[in-house]
C-alpha positions in Angstrom: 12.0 -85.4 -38.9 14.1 -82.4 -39.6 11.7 -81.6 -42.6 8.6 -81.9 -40.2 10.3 -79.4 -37.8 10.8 -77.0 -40.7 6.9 -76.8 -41.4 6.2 -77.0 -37.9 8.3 -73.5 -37.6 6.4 -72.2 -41.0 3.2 -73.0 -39.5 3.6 -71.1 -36.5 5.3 -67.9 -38.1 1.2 -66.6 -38.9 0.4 -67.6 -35.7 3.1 -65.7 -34.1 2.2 -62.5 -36.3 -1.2 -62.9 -34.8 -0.2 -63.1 -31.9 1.9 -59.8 -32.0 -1.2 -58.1 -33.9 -3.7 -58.5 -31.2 -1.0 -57.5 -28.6 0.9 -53.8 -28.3 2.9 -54.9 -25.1 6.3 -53.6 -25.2 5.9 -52.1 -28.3 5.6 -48.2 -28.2 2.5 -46.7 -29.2 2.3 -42.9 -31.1 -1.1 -41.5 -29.7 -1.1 -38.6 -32.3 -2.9 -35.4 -31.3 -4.6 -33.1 -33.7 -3.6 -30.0 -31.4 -1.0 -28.1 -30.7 1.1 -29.1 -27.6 0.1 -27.1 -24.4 -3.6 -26.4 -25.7 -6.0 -28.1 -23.1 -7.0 -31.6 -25.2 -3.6 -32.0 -25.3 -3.0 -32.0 -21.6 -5.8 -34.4 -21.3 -4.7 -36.5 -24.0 -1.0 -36.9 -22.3 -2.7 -37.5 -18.5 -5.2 -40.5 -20.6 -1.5 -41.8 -22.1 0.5 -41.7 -19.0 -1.9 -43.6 -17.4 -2.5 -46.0 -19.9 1.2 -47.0 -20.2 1.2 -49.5 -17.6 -1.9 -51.7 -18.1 -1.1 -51.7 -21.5 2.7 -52.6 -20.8 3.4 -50.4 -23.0 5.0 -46.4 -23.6 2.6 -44.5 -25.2 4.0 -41.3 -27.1 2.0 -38.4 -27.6 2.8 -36.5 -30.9 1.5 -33.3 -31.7 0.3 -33.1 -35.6 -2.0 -29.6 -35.2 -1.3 -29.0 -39.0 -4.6 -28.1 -41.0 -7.1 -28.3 -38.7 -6.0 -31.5 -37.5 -6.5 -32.6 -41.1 -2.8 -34.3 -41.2 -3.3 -36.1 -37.4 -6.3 -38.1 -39.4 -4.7 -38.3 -42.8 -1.4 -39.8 -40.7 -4.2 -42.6 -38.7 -5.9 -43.6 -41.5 -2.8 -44.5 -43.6 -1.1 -46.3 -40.4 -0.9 -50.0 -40.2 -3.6 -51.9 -38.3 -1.1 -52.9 -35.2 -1.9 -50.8 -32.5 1.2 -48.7 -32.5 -0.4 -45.7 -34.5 -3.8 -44.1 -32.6 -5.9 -40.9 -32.8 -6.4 -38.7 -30.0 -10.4 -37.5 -31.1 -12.3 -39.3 -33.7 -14.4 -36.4 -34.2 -11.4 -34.5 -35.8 -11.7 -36.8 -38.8 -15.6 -36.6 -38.9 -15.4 -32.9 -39.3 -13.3 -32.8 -42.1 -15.1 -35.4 -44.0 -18.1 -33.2 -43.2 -15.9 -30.1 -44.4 -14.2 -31.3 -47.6 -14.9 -33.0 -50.5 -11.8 -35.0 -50.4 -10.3 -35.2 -46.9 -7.6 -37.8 -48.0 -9.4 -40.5 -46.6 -13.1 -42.3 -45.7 -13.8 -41.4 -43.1 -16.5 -44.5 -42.5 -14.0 -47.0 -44.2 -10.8 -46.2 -43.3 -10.5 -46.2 -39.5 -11.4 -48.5 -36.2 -13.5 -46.3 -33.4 -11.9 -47.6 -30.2 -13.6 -46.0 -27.2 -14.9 -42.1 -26.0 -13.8 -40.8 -22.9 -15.6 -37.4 -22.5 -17.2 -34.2 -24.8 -16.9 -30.9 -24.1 -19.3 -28.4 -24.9 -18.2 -25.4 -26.7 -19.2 -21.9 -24.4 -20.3 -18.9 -25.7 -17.5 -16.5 -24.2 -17.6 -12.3 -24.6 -15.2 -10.2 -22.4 -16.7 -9.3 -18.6 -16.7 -5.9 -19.5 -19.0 -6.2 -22.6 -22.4 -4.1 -22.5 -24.2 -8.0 -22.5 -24.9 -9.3 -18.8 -27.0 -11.6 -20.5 -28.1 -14.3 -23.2 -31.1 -11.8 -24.2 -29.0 -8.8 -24.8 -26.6 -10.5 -26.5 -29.1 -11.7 -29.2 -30.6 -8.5 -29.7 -27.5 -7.2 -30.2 -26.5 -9.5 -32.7 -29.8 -9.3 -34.8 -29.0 -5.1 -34.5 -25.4 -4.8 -35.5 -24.4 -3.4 -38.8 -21.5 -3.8 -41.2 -20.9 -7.0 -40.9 -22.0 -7.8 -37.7 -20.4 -8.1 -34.0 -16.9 -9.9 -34.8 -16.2 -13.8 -33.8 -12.8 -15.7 -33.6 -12.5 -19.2 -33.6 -9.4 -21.5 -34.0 -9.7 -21.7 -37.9 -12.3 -21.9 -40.5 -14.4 -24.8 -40.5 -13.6 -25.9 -36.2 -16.8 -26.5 -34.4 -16.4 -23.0 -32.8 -16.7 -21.5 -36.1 -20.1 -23.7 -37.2 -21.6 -22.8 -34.0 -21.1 -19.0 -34.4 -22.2 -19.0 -37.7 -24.7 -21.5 -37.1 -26.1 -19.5 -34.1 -26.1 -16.4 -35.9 -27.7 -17.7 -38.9 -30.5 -19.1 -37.3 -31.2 -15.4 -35.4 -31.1 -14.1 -38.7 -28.1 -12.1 -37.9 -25.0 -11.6 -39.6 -21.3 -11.5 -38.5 -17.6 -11.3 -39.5 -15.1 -14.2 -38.7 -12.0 -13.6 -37.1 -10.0 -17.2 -37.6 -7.0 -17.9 -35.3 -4.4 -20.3 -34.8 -6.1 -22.0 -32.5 -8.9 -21.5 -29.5 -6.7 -20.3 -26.9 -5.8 -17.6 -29.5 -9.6 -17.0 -30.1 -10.1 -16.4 -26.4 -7.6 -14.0 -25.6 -8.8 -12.0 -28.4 -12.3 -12.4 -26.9 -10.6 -11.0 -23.6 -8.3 -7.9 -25.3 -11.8 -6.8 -27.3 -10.2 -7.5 -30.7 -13.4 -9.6 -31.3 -16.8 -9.5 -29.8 -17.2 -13.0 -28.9 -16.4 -16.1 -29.3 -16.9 -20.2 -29.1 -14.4 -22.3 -27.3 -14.4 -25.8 -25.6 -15.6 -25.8 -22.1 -11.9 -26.5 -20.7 -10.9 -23.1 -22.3 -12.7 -20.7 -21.2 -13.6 -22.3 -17.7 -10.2 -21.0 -16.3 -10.9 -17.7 -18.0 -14.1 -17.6 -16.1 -12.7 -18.0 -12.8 -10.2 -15.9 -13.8 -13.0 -12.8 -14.3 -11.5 -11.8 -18.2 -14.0 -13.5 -19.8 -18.3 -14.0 -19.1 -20.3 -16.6 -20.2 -23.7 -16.7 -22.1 -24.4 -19.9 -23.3 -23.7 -23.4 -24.2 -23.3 -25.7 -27.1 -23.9 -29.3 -25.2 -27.2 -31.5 -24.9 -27.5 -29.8 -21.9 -26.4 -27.8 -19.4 -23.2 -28.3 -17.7 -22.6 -29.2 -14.1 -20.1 -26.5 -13.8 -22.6 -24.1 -15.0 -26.1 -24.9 -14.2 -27.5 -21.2 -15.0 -26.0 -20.5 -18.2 -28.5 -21.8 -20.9 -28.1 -24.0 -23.8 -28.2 -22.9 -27.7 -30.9 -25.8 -28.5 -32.9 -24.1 -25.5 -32.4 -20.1 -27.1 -33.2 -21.4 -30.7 -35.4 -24.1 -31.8 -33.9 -27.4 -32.6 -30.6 -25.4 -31.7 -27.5 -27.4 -32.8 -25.7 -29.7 -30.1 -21.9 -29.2 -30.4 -19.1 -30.8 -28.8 -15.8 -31.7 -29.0 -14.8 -35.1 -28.1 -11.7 -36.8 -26.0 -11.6 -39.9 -27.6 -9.0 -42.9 -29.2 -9.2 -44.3 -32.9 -7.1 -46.3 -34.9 -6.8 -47.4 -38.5 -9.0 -49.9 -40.4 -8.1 -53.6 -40.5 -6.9 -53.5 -36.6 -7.8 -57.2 -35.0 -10.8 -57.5 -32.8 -8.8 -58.8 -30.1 -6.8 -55.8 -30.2 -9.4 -53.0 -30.3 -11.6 -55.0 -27.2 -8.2 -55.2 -25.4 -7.4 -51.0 -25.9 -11.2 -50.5 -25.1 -11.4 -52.1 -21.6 -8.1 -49.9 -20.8 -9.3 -46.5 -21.6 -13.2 -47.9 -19.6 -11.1 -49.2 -16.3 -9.3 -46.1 -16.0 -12.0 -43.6 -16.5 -14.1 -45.7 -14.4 -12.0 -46.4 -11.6 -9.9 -43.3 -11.4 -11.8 -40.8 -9.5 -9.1 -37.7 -10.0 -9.2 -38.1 -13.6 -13.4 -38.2 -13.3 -13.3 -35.0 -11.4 -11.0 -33.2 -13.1 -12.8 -33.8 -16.6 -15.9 -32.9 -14.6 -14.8 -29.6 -13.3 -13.3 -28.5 -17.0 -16.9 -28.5 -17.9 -17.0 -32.3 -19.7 -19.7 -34.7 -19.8 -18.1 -38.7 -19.5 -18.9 -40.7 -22.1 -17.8 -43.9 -21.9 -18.8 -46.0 -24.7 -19.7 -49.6 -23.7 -18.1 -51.3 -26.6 -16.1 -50.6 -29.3 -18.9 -51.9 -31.5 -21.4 -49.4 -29.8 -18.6 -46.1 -30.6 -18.4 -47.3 -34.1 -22.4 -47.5 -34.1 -22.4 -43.9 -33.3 -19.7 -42.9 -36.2 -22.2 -42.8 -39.4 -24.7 -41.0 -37.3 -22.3 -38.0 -36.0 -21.0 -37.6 -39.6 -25.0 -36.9 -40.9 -24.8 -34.5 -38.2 -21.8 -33.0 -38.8 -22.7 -32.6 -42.5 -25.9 -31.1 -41.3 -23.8 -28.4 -39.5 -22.2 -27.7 -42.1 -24.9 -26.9 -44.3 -26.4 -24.6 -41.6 -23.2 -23.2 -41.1 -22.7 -22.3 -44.6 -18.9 -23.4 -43.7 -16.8 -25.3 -46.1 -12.9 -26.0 -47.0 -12.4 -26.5 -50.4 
């Protein structure tokens, strides 16, 4: 008896491992952020985890990894074990770099789990009010006349979506232009509003406030199409033929390998709370985003090989690369 008790307990040790795999209650989980704490994805990213905690049954920690791009956040994700306790706050940090580098430290198609998308942000084409430009028109001929270098751009660092679509845009005008990196896109804007640059792209949620604040005017947009906080200012794809569609993404990833169980179990959080809770709807609304909630893991992950072509297709039309 007593040695049919021991394999009894033996047999259910795997099962009980299984159990704990496809189950992160009352285990902390790090939701690591590829930004820098106070910048406006982080703020979203802490609301999504507060809120998450409970159904979950669960703490969820947000930890702020804005090292490189966000380059470390992905490399830290993809190396984590497949348990739950180790996600990504925006999948499409890792695409980019994959997109940018040669060797990122990681695949970006093998070695993580796309979990669910909560809403994109279109980048906004922000120059300071008191610019000579009242308008999309001027502001392209200006660009296809300046000299010696061009009018001057910031972005948050070389290779951010900010920085393809300036040089994307001004490429396909046939324009040139000289890039100002920062340390990140609330650096970019300011120096957008002090005149230390001419313009510059930022997420929607950045330069929204900025807006309303009257330091900052805005020309165009990066998204599908146009945003329901700005219904008159025009897209890039509708100022320039097949014009690239740029975003930046809210949304949650984990490692490879993580249980099925798991992943559906994380996905129908995140989809009940950004279905069901209207304040967090509207206030995602009104920073200029565009909800996207993904109807099944399986249908995110769909979506991953296809935004990395197209990522690597910004790149080349970019002409920007980290080596």
């Amino acid at each position: 008896m007593r040695r049919r008790s021991v394999m009894l307990g033996a047999a259910a040790m795997p099962l009980a491992r299984l159990a704990r795999a496809q189950d992160v209650s009352g285990r902390p989980i790090r939701l690591i952020v590829p930004f820098a704490p106070g910048a406006s994805s982080d703020t979203i990213a802490r609301i999504v985890a507060a809120k998450l905690a409970e159904p979950l049954g669960t703490s969820i920690v947000v930890e702020n990894r804005a090292g490189a791009g966000g380059l470390l956040a992905a490399q830290a994700v993809a190396r984590a074990a497949p348990d739950g306790t180790t996600l990504l706050w925006g999948g499409g940090t890792a695409l980019t770099h994959a997109a940018l580098q040669r060797d990122p430290g990681y695949d970006a198609l093998r070695d993580f789990t796309p979990i669910a998308t909560i809403v994109e942000n279109p980048a906004l084409l922000a120059v300071r009010s008191a610019a000579p430009w009242r308008d999309t028109a001027a502001f392209v001929a200006a660009a296809k006349e300046a000299r010696g270098g061009g009018l001057r751009y910031g972005s948050g660092g070389v290779g951010t979506p900010a920085h393809m679509a300036a040089a994307a845009m001004l490429r396909a005008l046939g324009a040139e232009g000289t890039h100002v990196p920062y340390r990140g896109a609330n650096q970019a804007t300011l120096a957008v509003e002090t005149g230390e640059v001419d313009f510059a792209f930022a997420i929607s949620n950045i330069v929204l406030p900025r807006l309303q604040q009257g330091t900052v005017r805005v020309l165009m947009s990066t998204g599908a199409r146009r945003i329901q906080a700005l219904p008159d200012v025009p897209t890039l794809a509708e100022l320039i033929p097949d014009g690239p569609v740029i975003t930046s993404g809210s949304s949650i990833v984990g490692p490879a390998g993580m249980p099925r169980p798991l992943v559906a179990r994380l996905h129908a959080a995140v989809n009940k709370l950004v279905t069901e809770d209207q304040a967090l709807r509207e206030a995602l609304t009104r920073e200029g985003g565009d909800i996207t909630i993904s109807p099944t893991p399986e249908a995110y992950a769909a979506e991953w090989p296809k935004e990395l072509a197209r990522m690597r297709r910004l790149v080349e039309i970019s002409g920007a690369r980290v080596e």
